[in-house]
matplotlib code that plots the C-alpha trace (Angstrom):
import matplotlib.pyplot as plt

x = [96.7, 96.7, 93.5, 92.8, 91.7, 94.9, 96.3, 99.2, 98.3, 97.6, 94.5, 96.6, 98.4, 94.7, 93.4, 96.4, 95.6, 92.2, 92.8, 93.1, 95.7, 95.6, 99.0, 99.4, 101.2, 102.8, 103.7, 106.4, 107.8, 106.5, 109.8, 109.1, 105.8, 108.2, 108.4, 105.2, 104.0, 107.0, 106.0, 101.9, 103.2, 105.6, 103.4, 100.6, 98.3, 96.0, 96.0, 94.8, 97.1, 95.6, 97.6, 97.5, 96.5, 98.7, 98.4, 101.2, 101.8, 102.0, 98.7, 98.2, 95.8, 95.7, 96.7, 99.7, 100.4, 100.0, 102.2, 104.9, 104.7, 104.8, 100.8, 98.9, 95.6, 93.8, 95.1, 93.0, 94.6, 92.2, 93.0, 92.3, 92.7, 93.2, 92.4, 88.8, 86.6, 84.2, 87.7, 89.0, 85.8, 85.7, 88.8, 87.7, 84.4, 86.8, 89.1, 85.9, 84.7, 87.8, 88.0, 84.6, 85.0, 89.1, 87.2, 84.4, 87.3, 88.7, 86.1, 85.2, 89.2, 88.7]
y = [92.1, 95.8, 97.5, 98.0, 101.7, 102.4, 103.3, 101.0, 100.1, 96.4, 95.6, 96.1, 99.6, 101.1, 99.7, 101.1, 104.4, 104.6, 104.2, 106.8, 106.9, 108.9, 110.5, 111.9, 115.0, 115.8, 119.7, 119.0, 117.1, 118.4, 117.2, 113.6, 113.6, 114.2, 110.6, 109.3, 112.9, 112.0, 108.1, 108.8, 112.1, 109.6, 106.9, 109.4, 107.9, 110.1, 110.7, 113.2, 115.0, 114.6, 116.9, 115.8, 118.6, 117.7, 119.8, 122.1, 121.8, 125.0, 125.3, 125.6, 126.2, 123.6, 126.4, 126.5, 123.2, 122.4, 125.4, 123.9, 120.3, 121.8, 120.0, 120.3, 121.9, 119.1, 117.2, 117.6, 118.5, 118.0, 118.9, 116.3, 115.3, 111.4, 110.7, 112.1, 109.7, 112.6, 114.3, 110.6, 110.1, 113.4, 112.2, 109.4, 110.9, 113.1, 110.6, 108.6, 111.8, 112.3, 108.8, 108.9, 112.3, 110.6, 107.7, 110.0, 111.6, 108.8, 106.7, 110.6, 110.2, 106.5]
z = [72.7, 71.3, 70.7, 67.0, 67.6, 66.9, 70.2, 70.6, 74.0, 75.2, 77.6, 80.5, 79.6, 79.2, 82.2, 84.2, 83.0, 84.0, 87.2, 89.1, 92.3, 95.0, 96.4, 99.8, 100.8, 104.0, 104.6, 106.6, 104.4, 100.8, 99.0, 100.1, 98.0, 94.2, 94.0, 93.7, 91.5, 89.0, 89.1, 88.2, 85.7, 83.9, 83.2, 82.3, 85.2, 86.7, 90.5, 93.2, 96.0, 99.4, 101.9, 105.9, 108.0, 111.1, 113.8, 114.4, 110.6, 108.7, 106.9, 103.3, 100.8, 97.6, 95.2, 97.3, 97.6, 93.3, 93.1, 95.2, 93.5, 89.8, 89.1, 86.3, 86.9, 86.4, 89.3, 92.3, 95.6, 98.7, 102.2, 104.8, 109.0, 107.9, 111.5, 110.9, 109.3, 107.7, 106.4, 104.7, 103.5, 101.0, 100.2, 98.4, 97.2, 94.8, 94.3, 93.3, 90.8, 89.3, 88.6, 86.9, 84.9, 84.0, 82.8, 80.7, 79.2, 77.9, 76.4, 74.5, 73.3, 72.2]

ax = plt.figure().add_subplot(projection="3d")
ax.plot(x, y, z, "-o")
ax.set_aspect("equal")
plt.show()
């Protein structure tokens, strides 16, 4: 069913786009992470980059890392230690917020 604001988009199209997915990043392997930043970027979904700290890993800051994968600046890009509880859970805190504040956007836009 399409929504008579006008939009085009059935139920299901607008519910896929505000959700928000969360892509994670490995500096080692930066160029592995193009995939899932072209899949969300294509299909206009909006995500957050979560970048493993390993150690050993070359350390980076998030400006860097948004530079490397081309992001727009309204993609979030949180640093993380996914083996430390404290570290996963600010990870989904802002996943969480930029969920909410995607969602506030586009209920303004509709």
């Amino acid at each position: 069913m399409r929504y008579p604001d006008g939009g085009g988009l059935t139920a299901a199209e607008r519910a896929r786009r505000e959700q928000v997915r969360l892509a994670a990043a490995d500096t080692r392997r930066l160029a592995d992470c193009f995939a899932a930043v072209d899949y969300f970027e294509h299909r206009a979904t909006p995500f957050l980059v979560a970048v493993n700290c390993f150690d050993g890993a070359p350390g980076y800051r998030p400006e860097d890392v948004r530079i490397a994968l081309d992001l727009d600046q309204d993609t979030p890009v949180v640093l993380c230690d996914a083996r430390q509880r404290e570290s996963v859970k600010k990870v989904l805190i802002a996943l969480f917020r930029h969920a909410i504040a995607n969602a506030s956007a586009s209920s303004v836009r509709h």
